[in-house]
TIZAKOL-961531 format. One record per residue (C-alpha): x, y, z. Coordinates in steps of 0.001 Angstrom, whole numbers, plus 500000, padded with zeros to 6 digits. Example, Ala and Ser with C-alpha at 12.3 -4.5 7.8 and 13.67 -1.06 7.14 Angstrom:
512300, 495500, 507800;
513670, 498940, 507140;
END
This chain:
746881, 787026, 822486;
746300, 783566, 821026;
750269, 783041, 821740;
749753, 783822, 824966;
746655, 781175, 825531;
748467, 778506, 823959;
751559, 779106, 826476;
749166, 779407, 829304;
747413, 776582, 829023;
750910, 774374, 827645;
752085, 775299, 831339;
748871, 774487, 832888;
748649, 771058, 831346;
752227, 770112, 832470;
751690, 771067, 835432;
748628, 768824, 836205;
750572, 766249, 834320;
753277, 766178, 837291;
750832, 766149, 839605;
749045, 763081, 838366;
752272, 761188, 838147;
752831, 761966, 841705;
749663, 760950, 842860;
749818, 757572, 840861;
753166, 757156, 842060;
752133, 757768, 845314;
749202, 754797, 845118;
751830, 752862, 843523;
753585, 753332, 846900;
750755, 752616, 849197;
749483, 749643, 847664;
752976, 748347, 847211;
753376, 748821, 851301;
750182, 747613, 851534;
750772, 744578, 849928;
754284, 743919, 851534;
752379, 744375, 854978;
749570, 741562, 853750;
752738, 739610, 852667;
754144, 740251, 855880;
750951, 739553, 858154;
750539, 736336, 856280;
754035, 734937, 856006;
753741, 735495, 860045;
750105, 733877, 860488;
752103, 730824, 858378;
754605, 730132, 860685;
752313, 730736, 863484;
750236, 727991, 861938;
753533, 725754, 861322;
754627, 726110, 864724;
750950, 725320, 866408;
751130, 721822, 863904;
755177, 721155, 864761;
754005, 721415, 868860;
750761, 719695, 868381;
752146, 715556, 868228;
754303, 716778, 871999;
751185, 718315, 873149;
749428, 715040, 872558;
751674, 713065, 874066;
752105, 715103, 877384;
748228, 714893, 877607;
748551, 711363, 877633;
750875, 710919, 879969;
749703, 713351, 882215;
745826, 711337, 881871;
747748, 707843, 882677;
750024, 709313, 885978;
746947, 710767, 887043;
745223, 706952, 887001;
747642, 704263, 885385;
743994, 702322, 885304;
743087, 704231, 882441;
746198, 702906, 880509;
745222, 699265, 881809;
741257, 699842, 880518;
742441, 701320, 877332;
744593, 697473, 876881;
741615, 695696, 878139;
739146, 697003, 875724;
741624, 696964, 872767;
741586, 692959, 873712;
737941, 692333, 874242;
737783, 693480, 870718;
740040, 691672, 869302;
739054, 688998, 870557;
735638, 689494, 869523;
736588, 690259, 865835;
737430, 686549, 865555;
734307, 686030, 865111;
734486, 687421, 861488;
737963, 686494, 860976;
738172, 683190, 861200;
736390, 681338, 858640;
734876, 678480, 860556;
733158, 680718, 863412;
731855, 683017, 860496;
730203, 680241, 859058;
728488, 679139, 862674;
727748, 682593, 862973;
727119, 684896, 860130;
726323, 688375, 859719;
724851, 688768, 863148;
728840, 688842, 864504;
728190, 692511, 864015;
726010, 692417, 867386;
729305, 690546, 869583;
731004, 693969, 868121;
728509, 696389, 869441;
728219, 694773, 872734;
731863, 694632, 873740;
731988, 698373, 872460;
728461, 699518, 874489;
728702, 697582, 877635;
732841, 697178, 879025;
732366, 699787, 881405;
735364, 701093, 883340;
734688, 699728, 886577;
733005, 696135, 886824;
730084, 697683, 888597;
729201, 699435, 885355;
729921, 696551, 883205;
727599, 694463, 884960;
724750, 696757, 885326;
724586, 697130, 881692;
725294, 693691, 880653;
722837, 692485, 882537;
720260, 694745, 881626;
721418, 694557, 877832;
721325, 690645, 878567;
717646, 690764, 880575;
716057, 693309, 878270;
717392, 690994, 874866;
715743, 687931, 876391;
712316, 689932, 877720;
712216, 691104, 874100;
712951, 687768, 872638;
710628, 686126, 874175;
707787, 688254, 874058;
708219, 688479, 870212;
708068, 684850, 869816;
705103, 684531, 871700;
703670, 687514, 869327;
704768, 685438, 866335;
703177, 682733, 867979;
699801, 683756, 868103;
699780, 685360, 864832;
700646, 682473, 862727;
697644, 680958, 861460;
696046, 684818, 860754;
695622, 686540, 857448;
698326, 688569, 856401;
695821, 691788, 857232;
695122, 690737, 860612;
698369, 690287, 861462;
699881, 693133, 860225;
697023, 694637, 862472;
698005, 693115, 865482;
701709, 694095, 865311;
701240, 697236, 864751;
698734, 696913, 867856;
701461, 694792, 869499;
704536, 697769, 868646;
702549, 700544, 869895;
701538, 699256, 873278;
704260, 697682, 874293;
706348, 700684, 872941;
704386, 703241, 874713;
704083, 700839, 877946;
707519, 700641, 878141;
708515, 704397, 877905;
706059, 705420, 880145;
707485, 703329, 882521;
711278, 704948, 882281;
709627, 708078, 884044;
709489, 705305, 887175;
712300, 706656, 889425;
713135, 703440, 890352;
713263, 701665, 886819;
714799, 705256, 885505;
717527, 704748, 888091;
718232, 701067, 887981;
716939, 699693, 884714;
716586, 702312, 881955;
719221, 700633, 879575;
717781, 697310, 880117;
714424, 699139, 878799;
716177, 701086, 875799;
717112, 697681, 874955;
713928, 695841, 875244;
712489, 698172, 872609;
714865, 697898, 870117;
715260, 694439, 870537;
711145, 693744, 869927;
710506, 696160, 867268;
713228, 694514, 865484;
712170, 691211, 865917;
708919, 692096, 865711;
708462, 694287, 862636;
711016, 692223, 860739;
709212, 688769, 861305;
706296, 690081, 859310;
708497, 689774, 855986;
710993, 686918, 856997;
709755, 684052, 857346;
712905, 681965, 859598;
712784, 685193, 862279;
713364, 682486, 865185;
717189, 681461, 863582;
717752, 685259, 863550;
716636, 685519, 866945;
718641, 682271, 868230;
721872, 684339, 866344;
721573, 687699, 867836;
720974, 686648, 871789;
723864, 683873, 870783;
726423, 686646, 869369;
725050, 689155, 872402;
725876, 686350, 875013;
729213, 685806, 873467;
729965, 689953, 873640;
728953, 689686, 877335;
730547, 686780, 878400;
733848, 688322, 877192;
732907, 691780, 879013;
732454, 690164, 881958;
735583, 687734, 881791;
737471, 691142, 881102;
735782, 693174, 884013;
736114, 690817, 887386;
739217, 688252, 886004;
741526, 690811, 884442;
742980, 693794, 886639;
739316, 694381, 888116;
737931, 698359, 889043;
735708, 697897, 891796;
733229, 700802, 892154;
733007, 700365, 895849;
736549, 700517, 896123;
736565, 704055, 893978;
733475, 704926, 896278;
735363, 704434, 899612;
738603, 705484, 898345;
736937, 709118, 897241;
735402, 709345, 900644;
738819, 708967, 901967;
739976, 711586, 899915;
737428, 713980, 900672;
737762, 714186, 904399;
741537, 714520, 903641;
740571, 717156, 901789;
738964, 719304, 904100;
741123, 718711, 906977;
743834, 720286, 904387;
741691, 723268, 903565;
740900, 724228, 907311;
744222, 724026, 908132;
745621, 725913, 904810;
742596, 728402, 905753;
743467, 729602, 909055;
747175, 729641, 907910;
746291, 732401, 904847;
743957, 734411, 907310;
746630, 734836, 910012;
750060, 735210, 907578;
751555, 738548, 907218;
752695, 738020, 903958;
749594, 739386, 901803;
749222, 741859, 899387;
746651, 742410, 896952;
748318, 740753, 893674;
748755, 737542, 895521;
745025, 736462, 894811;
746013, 733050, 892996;
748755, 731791, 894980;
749230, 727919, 896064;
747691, 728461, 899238;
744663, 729587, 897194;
744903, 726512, 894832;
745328, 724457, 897931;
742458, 725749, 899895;
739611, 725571, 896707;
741116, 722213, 895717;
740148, 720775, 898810;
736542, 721122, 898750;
735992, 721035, 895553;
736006, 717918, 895082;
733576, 717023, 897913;
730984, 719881, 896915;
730953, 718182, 893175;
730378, 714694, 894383;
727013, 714050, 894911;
726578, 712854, 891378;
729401, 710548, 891195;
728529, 709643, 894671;
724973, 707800, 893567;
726573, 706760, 890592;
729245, 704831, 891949;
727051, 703442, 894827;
724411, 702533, 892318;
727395, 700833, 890467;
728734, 698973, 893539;
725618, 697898, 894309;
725433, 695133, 891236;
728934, 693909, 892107;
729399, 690747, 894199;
729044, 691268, 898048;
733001, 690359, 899574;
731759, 690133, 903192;
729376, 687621, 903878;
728566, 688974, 907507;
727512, 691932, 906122;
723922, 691381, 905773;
723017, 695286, 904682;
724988, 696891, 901677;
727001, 700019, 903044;
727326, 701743, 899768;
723727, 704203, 900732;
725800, 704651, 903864;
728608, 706167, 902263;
726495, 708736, 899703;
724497, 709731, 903059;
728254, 710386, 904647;
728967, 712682, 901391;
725878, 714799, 902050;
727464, 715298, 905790;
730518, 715757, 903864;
728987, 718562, 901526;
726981, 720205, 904466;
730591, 720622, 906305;
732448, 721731, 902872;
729772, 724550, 903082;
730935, 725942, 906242;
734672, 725846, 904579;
733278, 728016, 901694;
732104, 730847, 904150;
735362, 730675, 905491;
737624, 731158, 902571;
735036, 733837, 902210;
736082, 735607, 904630;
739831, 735785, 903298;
738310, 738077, 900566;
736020, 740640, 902634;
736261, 743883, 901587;
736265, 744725, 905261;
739149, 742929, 906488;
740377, 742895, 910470;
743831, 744767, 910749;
746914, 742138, 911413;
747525, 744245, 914794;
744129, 742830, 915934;
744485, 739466, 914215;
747666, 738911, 916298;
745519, 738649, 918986;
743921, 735715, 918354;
746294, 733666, 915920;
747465, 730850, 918163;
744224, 729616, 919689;
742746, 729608, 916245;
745799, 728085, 914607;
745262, 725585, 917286;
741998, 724584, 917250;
741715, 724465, 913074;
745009, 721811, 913756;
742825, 720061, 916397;
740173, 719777, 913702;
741975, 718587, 911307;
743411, 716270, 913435;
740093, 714840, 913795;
739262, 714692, 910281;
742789, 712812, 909524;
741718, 710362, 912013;
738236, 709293, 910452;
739574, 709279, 906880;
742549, 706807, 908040;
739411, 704939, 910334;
737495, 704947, 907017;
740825, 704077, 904869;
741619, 700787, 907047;
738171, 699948, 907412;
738295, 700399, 911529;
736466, 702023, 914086;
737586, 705779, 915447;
738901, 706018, 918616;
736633, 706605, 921488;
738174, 709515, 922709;
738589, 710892, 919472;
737676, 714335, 920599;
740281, 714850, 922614;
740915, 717395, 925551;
743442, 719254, 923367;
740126, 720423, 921077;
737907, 721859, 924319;
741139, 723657, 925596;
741703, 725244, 922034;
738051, 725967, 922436;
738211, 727879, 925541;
741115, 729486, 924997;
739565, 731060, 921787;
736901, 732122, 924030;
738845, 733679, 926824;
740868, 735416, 924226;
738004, 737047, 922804;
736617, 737928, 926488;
739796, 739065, 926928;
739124, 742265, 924316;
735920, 743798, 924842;
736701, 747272, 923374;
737302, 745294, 920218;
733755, 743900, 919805;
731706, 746265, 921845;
732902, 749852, 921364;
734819, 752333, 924055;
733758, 755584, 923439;
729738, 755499, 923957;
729645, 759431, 923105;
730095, 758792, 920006;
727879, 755834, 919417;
725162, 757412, 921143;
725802, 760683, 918871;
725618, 758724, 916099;
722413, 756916, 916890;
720787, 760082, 917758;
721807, 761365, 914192;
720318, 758560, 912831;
717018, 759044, 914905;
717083, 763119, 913639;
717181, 762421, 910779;
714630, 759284, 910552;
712316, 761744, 912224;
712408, 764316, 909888;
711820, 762023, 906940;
708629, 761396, 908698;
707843, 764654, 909208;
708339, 765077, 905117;
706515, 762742, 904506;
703285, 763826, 906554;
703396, 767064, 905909;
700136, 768684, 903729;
700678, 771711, 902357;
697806, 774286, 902604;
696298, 775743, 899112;
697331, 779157, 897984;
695560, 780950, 895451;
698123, 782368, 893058;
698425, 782944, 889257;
699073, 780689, 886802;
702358, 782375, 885952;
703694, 782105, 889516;
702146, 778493, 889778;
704400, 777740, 887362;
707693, 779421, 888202;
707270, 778006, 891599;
706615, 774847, 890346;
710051, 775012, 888330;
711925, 776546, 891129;
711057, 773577, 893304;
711346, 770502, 890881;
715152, 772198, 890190;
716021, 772555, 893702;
714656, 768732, 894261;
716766, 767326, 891093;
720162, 769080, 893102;
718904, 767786, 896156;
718945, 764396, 894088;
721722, 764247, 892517;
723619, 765408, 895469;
722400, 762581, 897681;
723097, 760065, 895109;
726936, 761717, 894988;
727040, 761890, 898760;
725229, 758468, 899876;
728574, 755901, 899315;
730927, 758421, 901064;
728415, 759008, 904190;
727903, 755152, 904149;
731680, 754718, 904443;
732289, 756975, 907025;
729656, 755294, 909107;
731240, 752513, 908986;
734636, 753436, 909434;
733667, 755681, 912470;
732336, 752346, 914167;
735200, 751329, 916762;
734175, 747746, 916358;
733594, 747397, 912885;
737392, 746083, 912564;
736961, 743321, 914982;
733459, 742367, 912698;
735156, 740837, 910183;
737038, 738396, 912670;
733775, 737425, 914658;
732343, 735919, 911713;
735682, 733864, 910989;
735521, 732960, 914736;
732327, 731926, 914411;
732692, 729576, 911381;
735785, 728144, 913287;
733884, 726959, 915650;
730702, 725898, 913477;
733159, 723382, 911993;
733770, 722084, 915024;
730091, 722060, 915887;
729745, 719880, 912967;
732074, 717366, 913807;
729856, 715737, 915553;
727514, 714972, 912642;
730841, 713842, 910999;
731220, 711675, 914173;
728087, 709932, 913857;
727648, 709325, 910631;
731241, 707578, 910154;
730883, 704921, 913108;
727027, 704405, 911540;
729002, 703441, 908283;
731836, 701723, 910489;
729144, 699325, 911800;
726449, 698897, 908733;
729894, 698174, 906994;
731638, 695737, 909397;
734615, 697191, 910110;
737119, 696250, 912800;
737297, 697445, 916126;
739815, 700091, 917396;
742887, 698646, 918483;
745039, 701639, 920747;
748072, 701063, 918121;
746073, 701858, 915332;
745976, 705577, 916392;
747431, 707866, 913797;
750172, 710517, 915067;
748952, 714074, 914066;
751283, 716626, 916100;
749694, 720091, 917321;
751766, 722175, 918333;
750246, 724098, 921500;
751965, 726785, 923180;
751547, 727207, 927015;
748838, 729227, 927790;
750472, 731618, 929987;
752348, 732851, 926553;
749316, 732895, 924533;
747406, 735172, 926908;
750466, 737425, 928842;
750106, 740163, 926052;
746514, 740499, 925855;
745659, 743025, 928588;
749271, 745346, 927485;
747719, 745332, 923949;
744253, 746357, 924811;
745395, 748768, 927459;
747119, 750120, 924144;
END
């Protein structure tokens, strides 16, 4: 019997012995594929990594020479700044201006790198307010020093610290100012900084007034070469940038009408085509006008310190052109609600659309024609024409509107039995909400048992009711509107609508452009100065000889 045992439990302990070897040798396996898989996963992330670091120096160097063809002024700044500090630097390098100089070369450095500005407008607004505020603080720090002298070293510290603390809180106070905030807030920053150094540091140096005479020396000197740099060497004029982006933007909303109407009339459309050029085109042109009204008072506000070129011109025009950008934006907003209506959900069948495409394509060429013609009046600095609305734009007008006369089954319904079923549905079933909601039930006396059963029984039959409505609601509210006969023509009355609110607006465009025309001086409209904008019109009799075949149809 003992034999026995012993054999038993001989086979039982080989047995679990195989087993354990297979399950080590399995975890053996796994980890080994584990660990190729890691090795694998992070060999790959390596070369991922090398690749990213090989492409990064071409990446670089396509972004900047993509950023200098986009403005080669950039690549002219970039030289012009690079110069102004070396230039500058000279002021440490060579020994004998070192000498004249000293340590307070540092402040040349810090000028030329704060104040050259891209445009000269911007250069000179803060040079001279780095230049004003540097001699308001100069001065009023020697005349501090001044009356301090003959007091006792407590006194004085006294009054300085007086002296910092009023001015200092005078000062910012006054940068809430709209008017100092908008024209004079560096020239402020710089005032403060300029005292409380001066200030504070004449309490423990006693020859503060050499220091003084070295800083407003070595800030003249950083100026003076900003401005030689700015207005002598390649000059950016703000108002230029300011007249030539109100160029632009009337260019490019005359584009966007016209690539507009094209997109809402073309029979090639289908839903994947939702970023195609046309869309590009389309948001590209107003984008750039509904985004300017910051750089609009910023360049104005720029031009504004730069030297007037036309002495005739009593009145600056550059508040002329940011009021001609708010026009601008106002008239971009009208071009937003109609690339809206590109991407309706309820969207006018082609069939109908037909109907209508070449008076609209017409009068959206008409106004763009117009808006060519004030952004080359605006470009040349000239006058519009006097008959720049033309005849062609009231016949486009009319037309539109006899087409649309033309079609009354579209927009007002044929089949008045079933509108007026419809609204007496509606009225049915208004009423008997009413009538729900009215109603007072008359006590019963019953049990409580009952009270409650019927209570159940009607709070389950209200949750189906619910839920049922809340199923039902979308797909009733869909048929109602499908079963309208002139919901498809809906969706085309509103674009019709903002076609002609654009040209409503033109007007306003109009004005506003001969206003700047004559605060601005420009020169009068000569009749070869007219700009050549073809329209292609059709004769009417083939716009129109289909329209009473189709709606008999």
């Amino acid at each position: 019997m003992s034999i026995f045992l012993r054999i038993t439990l001989a086979s039982i302990d080989h047995t679990l012995q195989k087993m354990f070897s297979k399950v080590h040798a399995g975890k053996d396996v796994a980890v080994a594929a584990d660990l190729g898989a890691s090795g694998k996963v992070v060999e790959n992330t390596n070369e991922e990594r090398i690749e990213k670091i090989k492409r990064l120096p071409g990446k670089i160097c396509g972004m900047m020479w993509k950023v200098g063809k986009e403005d080669p002024r950039r690549v002219i700044h970039s030289l012009k700044v690079g110069l102004s500090l070396t230039l500058v630097s000279l002021l440490y390098l060579m020994e004998p201006l070192f000498n004249g100089i000293g340590q307070s070369a540092i402040w040349a450095v810090m000028t030329v790198v704060v104040v050259l500005e891209f445009t000269a407008g911007a250069t000179l607004c803060k040079g001279l307010n780095r230049g004003l505020g540097t001699l308001l603080a100069g001065s009023l720090a020697f005349l501090i020093e001044y009356v301090t002298t003959n007091s006792g070293q407590v006194l004085r510290a006294v009054f300085i610290g007086a002296a910092v603390f009023l001015i200092g809180a005078t000062a910012t106070y006054m940068r809430f100012f709209p008017y100092i905030k908008k024209n004079y807030d560096y020239g402020v920053v710089i005032f403060l900084l300029t005292f409380n150094l001066i200030t504070v540091s004449s309490y423990r140096v006693q020859n503060v007034l050499k220091i003084a005479h070295e800083r407003l020396y070595t800030i003249a000197i950083g100026c003076g070469i900003c401005l030689f740099m700015t207005l002598l060497v390649f000059p950016n004029w703000s108002g230029e940038d300011l007249h030539n982006s109100t160029v632009s933007k009337l260019e490019g909303l005359a584009r966007s009408i016209e690539a507009c109407v094209n997109e809402y009339f073309s029979e090639m459309k289908s839903a994947e085509e939702g970023n195609e050029p046309s869309e590009d085109r389309i948001y590209k042109g107003y984008k750039a006008v509904l985004d300017s009204k910051t750089s609009d008072e910023t360049l104005a506000l720029h031009a504004s310190w730069e030297p007037r070129r036309k002495r005739r011109c009593y009145i600056s025009p550059w508040q002329q052109y940011v009021k001609l950008g708010a026009i601008l934006r106002h008239f971009g907003y009208t071009v937003v609600a109609l690339h809206g209506c590109l991407r309706t959900e309820i969207q006018t069948p082609l069939a109908v659309r037909a109907l209508f495409k070449d008076p609209c394509i017409r009068l959206a060429k008409e106004v763009q024609k117009v808006l060519m013609e004030l952004a080359d009046s605006v470009r040349h600095r000239r006058h519009c024409s006097p008959e720049i609305l033309s005849d062609h734009l009231h016949e486009a007008l009319q037309d539109l509107n006899t087409a649309i006369k033309s079609q009354p089954r579209l927009f007002l319904g044929s089949n008045d039995n079933q509108s007026s079923n419809m609204l007496a549905l509606a009225a049915a079933q208004a009423s008997e909400k009413n009538q729900k909601a009215f109603k007072v039930s008359l006590p019963s006396v019953k049990t409580d048992s009952s009270a409650l059963r019927d209570w159940r029984t009607k709070r389950t039959s209200e949750q189906l009711r619910e839920n049922e409505r809340k199923v039902l609601r979308p797909q009733l509210s869909k048929i109602a509107i499908t079963s309208l006969e002139f919901s498809e023509a809906l969706p085309f009355a509103a674009f019709a609508a903002l076609l002609v609110e654009t040209v409503a607006r033109l007007d306003l465009v109009i004005a506003e452009v001969e206003e700047l025309g004559q605060v601005a001086c420009f020169k009068e409209f000569r009749p070869e100065d007219q700009i050549s904008i073809t329209c292609e019109r059709p004769p009417l009799d083939d716009c129109h000889n289909d329209l009473p075949s189709q709606a008999a149809e």
